[in-house]
C-alpha positions, 0 to 999 in steps of 0.5 A, spaced: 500 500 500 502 506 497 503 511 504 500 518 502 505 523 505 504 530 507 511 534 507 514 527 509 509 525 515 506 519 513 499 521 513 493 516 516 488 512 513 482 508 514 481 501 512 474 498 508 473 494 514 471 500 518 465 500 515 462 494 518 466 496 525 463 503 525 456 501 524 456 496 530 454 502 535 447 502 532 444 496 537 437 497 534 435 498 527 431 504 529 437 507 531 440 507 523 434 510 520 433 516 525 441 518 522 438 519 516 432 523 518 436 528 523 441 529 517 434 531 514 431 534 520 437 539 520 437 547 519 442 547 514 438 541 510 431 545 512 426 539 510 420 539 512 418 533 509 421 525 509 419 520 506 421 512 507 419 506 503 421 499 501 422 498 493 426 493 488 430 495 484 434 490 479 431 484 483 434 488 489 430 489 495 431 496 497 430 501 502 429 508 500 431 514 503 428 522 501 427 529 503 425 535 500 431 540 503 436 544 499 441 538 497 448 537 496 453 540 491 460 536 489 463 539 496 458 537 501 457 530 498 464 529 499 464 531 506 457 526 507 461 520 504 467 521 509 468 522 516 468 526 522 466 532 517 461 536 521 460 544 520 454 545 522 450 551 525 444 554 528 440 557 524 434 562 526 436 559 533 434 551 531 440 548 534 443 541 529 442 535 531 448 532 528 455 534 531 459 528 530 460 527 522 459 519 522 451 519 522 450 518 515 456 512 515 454 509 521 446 509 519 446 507 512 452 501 513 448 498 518 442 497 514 445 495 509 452 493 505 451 498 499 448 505 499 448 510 493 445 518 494 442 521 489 441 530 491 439 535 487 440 542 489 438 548 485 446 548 481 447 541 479 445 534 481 450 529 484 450 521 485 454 518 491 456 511 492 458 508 499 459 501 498 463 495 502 461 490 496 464 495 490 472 495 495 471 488 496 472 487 490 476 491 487 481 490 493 481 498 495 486 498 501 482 505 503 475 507 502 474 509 495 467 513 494 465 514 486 462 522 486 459 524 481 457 531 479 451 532 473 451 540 471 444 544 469 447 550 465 446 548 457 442 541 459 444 535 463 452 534 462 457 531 466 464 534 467 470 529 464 474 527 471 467 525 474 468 519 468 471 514 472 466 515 478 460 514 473 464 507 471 464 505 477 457 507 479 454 504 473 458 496 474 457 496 481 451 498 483 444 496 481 444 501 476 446 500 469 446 505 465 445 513 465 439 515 465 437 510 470 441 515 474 438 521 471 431 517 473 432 517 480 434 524 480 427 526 477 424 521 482 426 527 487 421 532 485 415 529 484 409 531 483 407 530 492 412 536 492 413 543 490 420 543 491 425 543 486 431 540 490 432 534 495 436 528 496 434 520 496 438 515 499 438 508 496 441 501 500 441 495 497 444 488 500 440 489 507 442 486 513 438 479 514 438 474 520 441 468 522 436 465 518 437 468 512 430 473 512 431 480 512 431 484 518 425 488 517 417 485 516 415 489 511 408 484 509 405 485 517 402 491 516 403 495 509 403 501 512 410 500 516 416 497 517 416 493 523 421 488 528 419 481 527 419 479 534 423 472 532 429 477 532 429 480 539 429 473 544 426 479 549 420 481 546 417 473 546 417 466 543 417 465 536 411 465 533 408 469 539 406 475 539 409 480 543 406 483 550 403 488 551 408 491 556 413 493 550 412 500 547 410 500 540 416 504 538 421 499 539 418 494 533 414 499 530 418 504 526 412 509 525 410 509 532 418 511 534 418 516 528 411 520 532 416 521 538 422 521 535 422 529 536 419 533 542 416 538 537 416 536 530 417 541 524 417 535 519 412 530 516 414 524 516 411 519 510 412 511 511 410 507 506 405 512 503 402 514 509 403 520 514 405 518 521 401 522 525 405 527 530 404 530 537 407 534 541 409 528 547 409 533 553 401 536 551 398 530 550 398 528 557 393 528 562 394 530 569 400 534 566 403 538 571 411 542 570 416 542 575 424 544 575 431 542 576 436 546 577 443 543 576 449 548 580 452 547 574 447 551 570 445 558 570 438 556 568 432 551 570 431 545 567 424 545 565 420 538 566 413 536 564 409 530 568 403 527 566 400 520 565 400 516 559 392 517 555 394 511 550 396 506 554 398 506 562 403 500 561 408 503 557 411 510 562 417 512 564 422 519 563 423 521 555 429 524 555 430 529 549 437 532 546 436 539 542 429 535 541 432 529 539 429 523 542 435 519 546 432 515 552 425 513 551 420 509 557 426 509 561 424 507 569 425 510 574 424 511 583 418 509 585 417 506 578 423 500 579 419 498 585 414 491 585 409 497 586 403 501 583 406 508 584 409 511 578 404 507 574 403 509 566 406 517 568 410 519 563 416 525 564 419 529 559 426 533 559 430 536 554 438 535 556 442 539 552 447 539 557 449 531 556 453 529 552 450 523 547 453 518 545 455 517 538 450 512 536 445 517 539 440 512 543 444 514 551 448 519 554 455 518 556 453 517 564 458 522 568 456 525 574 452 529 570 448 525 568 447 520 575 445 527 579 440 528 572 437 522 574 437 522 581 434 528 581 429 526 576 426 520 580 425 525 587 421 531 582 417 523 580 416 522 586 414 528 588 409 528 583 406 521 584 405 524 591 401 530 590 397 527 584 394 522 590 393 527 595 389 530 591 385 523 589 384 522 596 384 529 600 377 528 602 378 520 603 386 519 606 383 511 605 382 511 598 386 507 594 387 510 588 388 506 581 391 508 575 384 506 572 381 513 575 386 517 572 382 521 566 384 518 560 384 524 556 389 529 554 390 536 558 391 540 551 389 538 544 394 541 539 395 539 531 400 542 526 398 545 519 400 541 513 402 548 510 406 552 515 407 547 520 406 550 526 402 548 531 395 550 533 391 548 539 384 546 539 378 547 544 377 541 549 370 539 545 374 536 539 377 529 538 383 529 535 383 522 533 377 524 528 381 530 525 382 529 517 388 526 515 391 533 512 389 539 516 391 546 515 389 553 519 383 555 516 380 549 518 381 552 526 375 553 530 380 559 534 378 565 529 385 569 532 390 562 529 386 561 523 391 563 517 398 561 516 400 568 516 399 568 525 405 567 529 404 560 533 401 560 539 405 562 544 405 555 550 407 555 555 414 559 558 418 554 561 422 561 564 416 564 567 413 559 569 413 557 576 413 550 579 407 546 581 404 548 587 405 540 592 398 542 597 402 535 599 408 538 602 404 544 605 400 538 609 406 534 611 409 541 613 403 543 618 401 536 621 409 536 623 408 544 625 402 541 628 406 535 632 412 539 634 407 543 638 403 537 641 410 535 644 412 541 645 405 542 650 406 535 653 413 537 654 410 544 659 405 539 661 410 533 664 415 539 667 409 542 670 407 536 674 414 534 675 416 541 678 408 539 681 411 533 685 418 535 686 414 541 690 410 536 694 416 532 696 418 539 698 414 540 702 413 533 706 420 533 707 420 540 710 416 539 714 419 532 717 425 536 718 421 542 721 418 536 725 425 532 726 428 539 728 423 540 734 423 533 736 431 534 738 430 541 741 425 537 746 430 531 747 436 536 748 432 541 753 430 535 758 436 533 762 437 527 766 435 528 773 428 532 770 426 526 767 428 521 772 424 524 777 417 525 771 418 518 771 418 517 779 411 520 780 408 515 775 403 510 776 405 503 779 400 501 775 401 493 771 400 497 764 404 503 766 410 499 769 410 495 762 412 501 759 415 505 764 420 500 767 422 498 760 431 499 760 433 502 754 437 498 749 444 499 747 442 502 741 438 507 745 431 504 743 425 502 747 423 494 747 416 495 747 412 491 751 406 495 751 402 498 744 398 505 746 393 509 740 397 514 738 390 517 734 388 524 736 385 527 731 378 531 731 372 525 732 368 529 727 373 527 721 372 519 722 368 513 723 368 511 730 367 504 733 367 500 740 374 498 741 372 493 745 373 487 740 379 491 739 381 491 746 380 483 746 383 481 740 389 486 743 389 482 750 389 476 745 396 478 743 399 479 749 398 486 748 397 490 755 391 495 755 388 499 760 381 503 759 381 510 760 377 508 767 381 504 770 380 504 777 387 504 779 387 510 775 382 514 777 384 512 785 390 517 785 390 522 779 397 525 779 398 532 779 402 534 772 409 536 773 413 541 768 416 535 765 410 531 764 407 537 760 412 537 756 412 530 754 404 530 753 406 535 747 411 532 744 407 526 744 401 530 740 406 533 735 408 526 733 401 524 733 399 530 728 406 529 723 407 522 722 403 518 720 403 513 725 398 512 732 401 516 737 403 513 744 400 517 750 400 515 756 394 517 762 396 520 767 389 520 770 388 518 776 395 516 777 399 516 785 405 519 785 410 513 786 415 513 792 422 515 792 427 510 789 429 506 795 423 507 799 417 501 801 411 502 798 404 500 799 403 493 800 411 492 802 413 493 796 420 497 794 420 501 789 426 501 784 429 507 779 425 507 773 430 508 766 429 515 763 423 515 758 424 511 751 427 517 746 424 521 739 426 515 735 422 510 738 416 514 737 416 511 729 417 503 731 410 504 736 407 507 731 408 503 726 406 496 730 400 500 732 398 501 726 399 495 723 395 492 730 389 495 728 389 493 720 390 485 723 384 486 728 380 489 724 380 484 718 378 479 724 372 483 727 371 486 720 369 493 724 371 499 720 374 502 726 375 501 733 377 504 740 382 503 744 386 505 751 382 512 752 376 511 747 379 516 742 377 515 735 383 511 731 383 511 723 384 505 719 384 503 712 378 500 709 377 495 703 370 495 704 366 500 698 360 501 701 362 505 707 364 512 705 369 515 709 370 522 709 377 526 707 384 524 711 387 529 713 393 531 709 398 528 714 395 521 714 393 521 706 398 515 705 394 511 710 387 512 706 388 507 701 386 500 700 391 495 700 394 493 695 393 485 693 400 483 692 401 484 701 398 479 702 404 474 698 407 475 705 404 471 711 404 479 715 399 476 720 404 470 722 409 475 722 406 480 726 403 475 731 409 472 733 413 478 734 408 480 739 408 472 742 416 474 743 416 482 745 410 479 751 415 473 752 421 478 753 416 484 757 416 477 762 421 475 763 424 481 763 423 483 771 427 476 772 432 478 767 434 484 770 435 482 777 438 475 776 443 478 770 444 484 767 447 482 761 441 476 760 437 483 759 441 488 755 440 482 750 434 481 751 432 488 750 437 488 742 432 483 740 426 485 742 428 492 738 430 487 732 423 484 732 420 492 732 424 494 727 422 487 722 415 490 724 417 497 722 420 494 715 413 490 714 409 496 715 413 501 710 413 494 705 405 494 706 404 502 705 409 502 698 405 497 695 398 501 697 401 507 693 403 504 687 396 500 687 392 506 687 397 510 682 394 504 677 388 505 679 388 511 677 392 511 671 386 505 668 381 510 670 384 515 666 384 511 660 378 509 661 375 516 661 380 517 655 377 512 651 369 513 652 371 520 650 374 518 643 368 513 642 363 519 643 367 523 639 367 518 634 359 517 634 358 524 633 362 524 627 359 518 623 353 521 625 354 529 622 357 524 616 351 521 615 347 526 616 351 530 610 351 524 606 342 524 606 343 532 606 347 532 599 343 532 593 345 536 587 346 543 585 343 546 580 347 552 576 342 559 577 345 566 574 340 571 575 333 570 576 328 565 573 328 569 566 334 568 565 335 561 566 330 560 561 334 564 556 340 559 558 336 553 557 332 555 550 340 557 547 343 551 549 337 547 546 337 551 539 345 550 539 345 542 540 339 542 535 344 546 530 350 541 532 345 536 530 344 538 524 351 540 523 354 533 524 352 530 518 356 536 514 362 536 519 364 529 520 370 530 525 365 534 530 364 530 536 358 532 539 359 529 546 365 533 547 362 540 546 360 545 551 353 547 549 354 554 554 360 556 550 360 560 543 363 554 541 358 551 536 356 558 534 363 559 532 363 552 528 356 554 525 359 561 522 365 558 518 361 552 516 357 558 513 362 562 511 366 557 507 359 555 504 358 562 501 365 562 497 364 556 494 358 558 492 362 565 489 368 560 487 361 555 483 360 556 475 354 560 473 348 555 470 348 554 464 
C-alpha cells in the first residue's frame, strides 16, 4: 500500500473494514434510520418533509431514503461520504442535531452493505456511492467513494474527471446505465412536492438474520416497517406475539418516528402514509411542570409530568437532546419498585447539557448525568405524591388506581400541513377524528386561523413557576402541628414534675421542721428532770410495762406495751367500740388499760413541768407522722415513792430508766398501726377504740362505707391495700413478734435482777423484732401507693377512651347526616328569566350541532360545551366557507 505523505509525515488512513466496525454502535435498527432523518431534520438541510419506503430495484430489495431540503453540491457530498466532517450551525436559533460527522456512515452501513445518494440542489445534481461490496472487490486498501457531479447550465452534462466515478457507479451498483441515474434524480421532485431540490438515499444488500430473512417485516402491516419479534429473544417466543408491556416504538418504526422529536417541524411519510405527530409533553393528562436546577447551570431545567392517555403500561422519563429523542420509557424511583406508584406517568426533559453518545440512543453517564437522574426520580416522586393527595384529600383511605386517572389529554394541539406550526384546539374536539391533512383555516380559534399568525405562544418554561405540592404544605403543618403537641406535653410533664418535686418539698420540710423540734425537746430535758417525771408515775401493771422498760444499747425502747397514738378531731372519722379491739389486743399479749381504770382514777397525779412537756411532744408526733401516737394517762395516777423507799403493800420501789427517746416514737407507731389493720380484718369493724376511747383511723377495703377526707398528714394511710401484701404471711409475722416482745416484757423483771447482761440482750432483740415490724409496715404502705397510682392511671384511660368513642359517634353521625343532606346543585345566574334564556340557547345550539354533524364529520358532539360560543363559532365558518364556494361555483348554464 502506497503511504500518502504530507511534507514527509506519513499521513493516516482508514481501512474498508471500518465500515462494518463503525456501524456496530447502532444496537437497534431504529437507531440507523433516525441518522438519516436528523441529517434531514437539520437547519442547514431545512426539510420539512421525509419520506421512507421499501422498493426493488434490479431484483434488489431496497430501502429508500428522501427529503425535500436544499441538497448537496460536489463539496458537501464529499464531506457526507467521509468522516468526522461536521460544520454545522444554528440557524434562526434551531440548534443541529448532528455534531459528530459519522451519522450518515454509521446509519446507512448498518442497514445495509451498499448505499448510493442521489441530491439535487438548485446548481447541479450529484450521485454518491458508499459501498463495502464495490472495495471488496476491487481490493481498495482505503475507502474509495465514486462522486459524481451532473451540471444544469446548457442541459444535463457531466464534467470529464467525474468519468471514472460514473464507471464505477454504473458496474457496481444496481444501476446500469445513465439515465437510470438521471431517473432517480427526477424521482426527487415529484409531483407530492413543490420543491425543486432534495436528496434520496438508496441501500441495497440489507442486513438479514441468522436465518437468512431480512431484518425488517415489511408484509405485517403495509403501512410500516416493523421488528419481527423472532429477532429480539426479549420481546417473546417465536411465533408469539409480543406483550403488551413493550412500547410500540421499539418494533414499530412509525410509532418511534411520532416521538422521535419533542416538537416536530417535519412530516414524516412511511410507506405512503403520514405518521401522525404530537407534541409528547401536551398530550398528557394530569400534566403538571416542575424544575431542576443543576449548580452547574445558570438556568432551570424545565420538566413536564403527566400520565400516559394511550396506554398506562408503557411510562417512564423521555429524555430529549436539542429535541432529539435519546432515552425513551426509561424507569425510574418509585417506578423500579414491585409497586403501583409511578404507574403509566410519563416525564419529559430536554438535556442539552449531556453529552450523547455517538450512536445517539444514551448519554455518556458522568456525574452529570447520575445527579440528572437522581434528581429526576425525587421531582417523580414528588409528583406521584401530590397527584394522590389530591385523589384522596377528602378520603386519606382511598386507594387510588391508575384506572381513575382521566384518560384524556390536558391540551389538544395539531400542526398545519402548510406552515407547520402548531395550533391548539378547544377541549370539545377529538383529535383522533381530525382529517388526515389539516391546515389553519380549518381552526375553530378565529385569532390562529391563517398561516400568516405567529404560533401560539405555550407555555414559558422561564416564567413559569413550579407546581404548587398542597402535599408538602400538609406534611409541613401536621409536623408544625406535632412539634407543638410535644412541645405542650413537654410544659405539661415539667409542670407536674416541678408539681411533685414541690410536694416532696414540702413533706420533707416539714419532717425536718418536725425532726428539728423533736431534738430541741430531747436536748432541753436533762437527766435528773426526767428521772424524777418518771418517779411520780403510776405503779400501775400497764404503766410499769412501759415505764420500767431499760433502754437498749442502741438507745431504743423494747416495747412491751402498744398505746393509740390517734388524736385527731372525732368529727373527721368513723368511730367504733374498741372493745373487740381491746380483746383481740389482750389476745396478743398486748397490755391495755381503759381510760377508767380504777387504779387510775384512785390517785390522779398532779402534772409536773416535765410531764407537760412530754404530753406535747407526744401530740406533735401524733399530728406529723403518720403513725398512732403513744400517750400515756396520767389520770388518776399516785405519785410513786422515792427510789429506795417501801411502798404500799411492802413493796420497794426501784429507779425507773429515763423515758424511751424521739426515735422510738416511729417503731410504736408503726406496730400500732399495723395492730389495728390485723384486728380489724378479724372483727371486720371499720374502726375501733382503744386505751382512752379516742377515735383511731384505719384503712378500709370495704366500698360501701364512705369515709370522709384524711387529713393531709395521714393521706398515705387512706388507701386500700394493695393485693400483692398479702404474698407475705404479715399476720404470722406480726403475731409472733408480739408472742416474743410479751415473752421478753416477762421475763424481763427476772432478767434484770438475776443478770444484767441476760437483759441488755434481751432488750437488742426485742428492738430487732420492732424494727422487722417497722420494715413490714413501710413494705405494706409502698405497695398501697403504687396500687392506687394504677388505679388511677386505668381510670384515666378509661375516661380517655369513652371520650374518643363519643367523639367518634358524633362524627359518623354529622357524616351521615351530610351524606342524606347532599343532593345536587343546580347552576342559577340571575333570576328565573334568565335561566330560561340559558336553557332555550343551549337547546337551539345542540339542535344546530345536530344538524351540523352530518356536514362536519370530525365534530364530536359529546365533547362540546353547549354554554360556550363554541358551536356558534363552528356554525359561522361552516357558513362562511359555504358562501365562497358558492362565489368560487360556475354560473348555470
Amino acid at each position: 500500500m502506497a503511504v500518502q505523505k504530507d511534507r514527509g509525515v506519513p499521513l493516516s488512513t482508514l481501512s474498508p473494514k471500518y465500515l462494518h466496525t463503525n456501524s456496530t454502535s447502532h444496537t437497534w435498527p431504529f437507531s440507523a434510520i433516525a441518522e438519516l432523518i436528523d441529517n434531514a431534520c437539520d437547519p442547514d438541510v431545512l426539510a420539512d418533509s421525509f419520506w421512507i419506503d421499501k422498493t426493488v430495484v434490479q431484483g434488489h430489495e431496497c430501502l429508500t431514503f428522501m427529503d425535500n431540503g436544499n441538497g448537496l453540491d460536489h463539496e458537501a457530498m464529499h464531506k457526507m461520504l467521509s468522516f468526522g466532517y461536521s460544520d454545522k450551525v444554528p440557524v434562526n436559533g434551531v440548534e443541529p442535531i448532528g455534531m459528530y460527522g459519522n451519522g450518515f456512515k454509521s446509519g446507512s452501513m448498518r442497514l445495509g452493505r451498499d448505499a448510493v445518494v442521489f441530491s439535487r440542489s438548485k446548481k447541479a445534481s450529484c450521485v454518491g456511492m458508499l459501498s463495502q461490496s464495490y472495495l471488496e472487490e476491487i481490493g481498495a486498501q482505503q475507502i474509495v467513494v465514486p462522486i459524481v457531479c451532473f451540471e444544469h447550465a446548457d442541459g444535463v452534462y457531466i464534467l470529464c474527471r467525474h468519468r471514472a466515478s460514473l464507471q464505477d457507479i454504473l458496474r457496481y451498483s444496481p444501476f446500469k446505465t445513465e439515465a437510470d441515474l438521471l431517473t432517480e434524480i427526477s424521482a426527487i421532485t415529484t409531483t407530492w412536492t413543490t420543491s425543486s431540490s432534495g436528496t434520496r438515499i438508496i441501500i441495497w444488500n440489507l442486513r438479514r438474520t441468522s436465518s437468512g430473512s431480512l431484518e425488517f417485516d415489511f408484509n405485517g402491516d403495509r403501512y410500516d416497517i416493523q421488528i419481527p419479534s423472532d429477532v429480539y429473544e426479549e420481546f417473546s417466543q417465536s411465533g408469539e406475539t409480543i406483550p403488551s408491556h413493550i412500547p410500540q416504538s421499539i418494533y414499530s418504526l412509525r410509532a418511534y418516528c411520532s416521538i422521535l422529536y419533542q416538537k416536530p417541524r417535519m412530516h414524516v411519510m412511511i410507506r405512503g402514509h403520514k405518521v401522525k405527530t404530537q407534541l409528547i409533553a401536551k398530550s398528557l393528562a394530569n400534566c403538571k411542570t416542575d424544575h431542576y436546577k443543576p449548580n452547574f447551570l445558570n438556568k432551570r431545567i424545565p420538566i413536564n409530568f403527566g400520565y400516559n392517555t394511550k396506554s398506562r403500561e408503557h411510562y417512564g422519563i423521555m429524555m430529549y437532546h436539542k429535541n432529539r429523542l435519546i432515552k425513551a420509557y426509561e424507569r425510574i424511583g418509585c417506578q423500579l419498585k414491585p409497586n403501583s406508584k409511578g404507574v403509566g406517568v410519563i416525564g419529559v426533559i430536554e438535556c442539552n447539557y449531556l453529552e450523547p453518545m455517538h450512536n445517539k440512543q444514551s448519554f455518556i453517564e458522568n456525574d452529570k448525568y447520575r445527579k440528572t437522574m437522581a434528581s429526576l426520580a425525587i421531582k417523580l416522586d414528588e409528583y406521584c405524591n401530590e397527584i394522590r393527595y389530591r385523589l384522596t384529600k377528602d378520603d386519606p383511605a382511598k386507594t387510588v388506581e391508575v384506572d381513575q386517572i382521566s384518560k384524556r389529554p390536558d391540551q389538544n394541539w395539531v400542526m398545519c400541513d402548510t406552515c407547520r406550526k402548531w395550533r391548539k384546539l378547544p377541549d370539545g374536539i377529538d383529535c383522533g377524528r381530525l382529517p388526515e391533512t389539516w391546515h389553519c383555516q380549518m381552526n375553530p380559534d378565529p385569532q390562529f386561523r391563517k398561516c400568516e399568525m405567529e404560533e401560539e405562544v405555550q407555555d414559558s418554561d422561564d416564567d413559569q413557576p413550579s407546581y404548587t405540592k398542597t402535599y408538602k404544605l400538609k406534611e409541613r403543618e401536621d409536623k408544625r402541628k406535632s412539634r407543638e403537641k410535644v412541645e405542650e406535653d413537654r410544659k405539661r410533664w415539667e409542670n407536674e414534675r416541678l408539681a411533685k418535686l414541690a410536694r416532696e418539698n414540702e413533706v420533707l420540710y416539714r419532717k425536718e421542721r418536725f425532726l428539728k423540734r423533736k431534738l430541741q425537746e430531747t436536748v432541753g430535758s436533762s437527766p435528773a428532770r426526767q428521772w424524777t417525771d418518771v418517779d411520780t408515775e403510776d405503779p400501775s401493771p400497764a404503766k410499769n410495762a412501759v415505764s420500767s422498760n431499760s433502754p437498749s444499747a442502741n438507745g431504743f425502747p423494747i416495747i412491751s406495751c402498744v398505746y393509740s397514738m390517734a388524736d385527731l378531731t372525732p368529727s373527721r372519722k368513723r368511730k367504733v367500740s374498741s372493745e373487740p379491739q381491746s380483746a383481740g389486743l389482750q389476745q396478743s399479749g398486748i397490755q391495755t388499760t381503759p381510760a377508767s381504770s380504777p387504779a387510775a382514777d384512785a390517785h390522779p397525779p398532779p402534772k409536773s413541768e416535765a410531764s407537760e412537756s412530754n404530753d406535747v411532744g407526744a401530740h406533735q408526733v401524733g399530728s406529723s407522722s403518720p403513725g398512732a401516737k403513744i400517750k400515756e394517762e396520767r389520770k388518776g395516777e399516785q405519785k410513786p415513792a422515792k427510789s429506795g423507799e417501801p411502798r404500799e403493800g411492802g413493796e420497794t420501789s426501784t429507779p425507773t430508766p429515763p423515758p424511751p427517746p424521739a426515735a422510738s416514737a416511729a417503731t410504736t407507731e408503726r406496730a400500732t398501726q399495723f395492730c389495728r389493720r390485723l384486728v380489724k380484718e378479724e372483727s371486720n369493724g371499720p374502726a375501733l377504740k382503744i386505751l382512752n376511747q379516742e377515735p383511731l383511723y384505719i384503712d378500709s377495703d370495704d366500698d360501701n362505707v364512705k369515709c370522709e377526707e384524711p387529713p393531709a398528714n395521714l393521706t398515705h394511710r387512706w388507701s386500700q391495700t394493695d393485693a400483692a401484701w398479702l404474698d407475705k404471711d404479715y399476720k404470722s409475722l406480726y403475731r409472733a413478734a408480739v408472742d416474743k416482745m410479751a415473752q421478753l416484757a416477762t421475763g424481763r423483771a427476772h432478767l434484770s435482777e438475776d443478770d444484767p447482761d441476760k437483759a441488755a440482750l434481751g432488750r437488742e432483740a426485742a428492738t430487732d423484732v420492732a424494727w422487722r415490724v417497722d420494715e413490714l409496715v413501710r413494705e405494706l404502705d409502698q405497695r398501697t401507693e403504687e396500687r392506687n397510682r394504677l388505679r388511677f392511671q386505668l381510670k384515666n384511660a378509661e375516661v380517655e377512651k369513652n371520650s374518643l368513642s363519643r367523639q367518634c359517634e358524633e362524627l359518623r353521625t354529622r357524616l351521615r347526616q351530610e351524606e342524606e343532606q347532599k343532593a345536587p346543585v343546580l347552576p342559577r345566574n340571575g333570576n328565573s328569566g334568565d335561566s330560561d334564556h340559558l336553557s332555550r340557547l343551549i337547546e337551539l345550539r345542540y339542535n344546530v350541532g345536530r344538524l351540523l354533524v352530518n356536514l362536519v364529520p370530525y365534530l364530536d358532539l359529546a365533547q362540546v360545551n353547549y354554554e360556550c360560543e363554541v358551536m356558534d363559532e363552528i356554525l359561522e365558518q361552516y357558513l362562511t366557507c359555504n358562501d365562497a364556494s358558492k362565489l368560487n361555483a360556475p354560473a348555470p348554464k
